[in-house]
C-alpha positions in Angstrom: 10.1 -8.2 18.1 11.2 -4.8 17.3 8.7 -2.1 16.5 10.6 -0.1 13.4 7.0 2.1 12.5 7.3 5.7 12.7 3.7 5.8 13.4 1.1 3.7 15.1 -0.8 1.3 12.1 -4.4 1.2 12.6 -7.1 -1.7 11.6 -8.8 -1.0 8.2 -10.7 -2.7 5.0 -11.0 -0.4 2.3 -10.1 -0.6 -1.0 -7.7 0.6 -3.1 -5.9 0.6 -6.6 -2.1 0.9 -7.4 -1.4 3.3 -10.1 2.1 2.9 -11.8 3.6 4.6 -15.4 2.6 2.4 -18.3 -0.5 0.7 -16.5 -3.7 0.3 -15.1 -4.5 -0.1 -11.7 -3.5 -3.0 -9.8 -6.7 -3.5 -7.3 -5.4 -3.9 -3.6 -7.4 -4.0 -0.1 -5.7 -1.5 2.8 -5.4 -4.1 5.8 -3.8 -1.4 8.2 -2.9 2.6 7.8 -1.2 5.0 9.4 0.4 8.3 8.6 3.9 7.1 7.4 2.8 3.9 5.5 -0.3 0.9 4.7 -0.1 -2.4 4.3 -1.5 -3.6 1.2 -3.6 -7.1 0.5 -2.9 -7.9 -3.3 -3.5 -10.7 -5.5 0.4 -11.2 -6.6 3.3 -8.7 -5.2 5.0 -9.8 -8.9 5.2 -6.7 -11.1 4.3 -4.1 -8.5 7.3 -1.6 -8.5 9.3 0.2 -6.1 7.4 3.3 -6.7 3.7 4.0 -7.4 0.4 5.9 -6.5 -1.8 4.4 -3.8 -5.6 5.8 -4.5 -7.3 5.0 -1.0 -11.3 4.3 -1.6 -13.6 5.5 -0.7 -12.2 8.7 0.0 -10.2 8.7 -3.4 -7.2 9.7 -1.7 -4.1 9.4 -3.6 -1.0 8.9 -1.9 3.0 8.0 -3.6 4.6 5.2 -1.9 7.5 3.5 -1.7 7.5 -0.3 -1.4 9.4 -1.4 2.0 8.9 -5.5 1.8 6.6 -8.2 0.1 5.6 -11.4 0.9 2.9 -14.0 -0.5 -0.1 -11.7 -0.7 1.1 -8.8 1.0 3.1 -5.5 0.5 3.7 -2.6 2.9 4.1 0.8 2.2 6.2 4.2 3.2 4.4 7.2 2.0 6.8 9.5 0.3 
C-alpha cells in the first residue's frame, strides 16, 4: 500500500466536537493526528460536510478541515 500522508499520523484518544454553520457540534474521538490532517471516530459520517471546524479537547484547539474520505464510523481529515 501506498503511503499518500504529507505527514507522519500519530496514535491518540482525545475528544473532539465538529463545528459546522447552522449546527451544533457533532461529538467525534481523534483516533490518530498529525500536522496536515486526523482521523476522526464518529457516530454516522451522514451529514458531516466537506468543510467544518475541528475543536481538539482537551487542549480546545480549533482547527478547519476539509473532509478527504468516509467510511462506516470513520472520517479523515486535511487541515486547511
Amino acid at each position: 500500500m501506498v503511503e499518500r500522508r504529507t505527514a507522519p499520523r500519530h496514535r491518540t484518544f482525545k475528544g473532539g466536537s465538529i463545528s459546522f454553520a447552522g449546527a451544533g457540534g457533532i461529538e467525534c474521538v481523534v483516533r490518530n493526528l498529525s500536522a496536515a490532517g486526523a482521523c476522526l471516530e464518529v457516530a454516522s459520517p451522514i451529514g458531516i460536510p466537506d468543510e467544518f471546524d475541528l475543536i481538539i479537547r482537551p487542549e480546545y484547539q480549533r482547527r478547519r478541515c476539509h473532509l478527504v474520505w468516509r467510511k462506516a464510523q470513520r472520517i479523515g481529515v486535511r487541515f486547511v
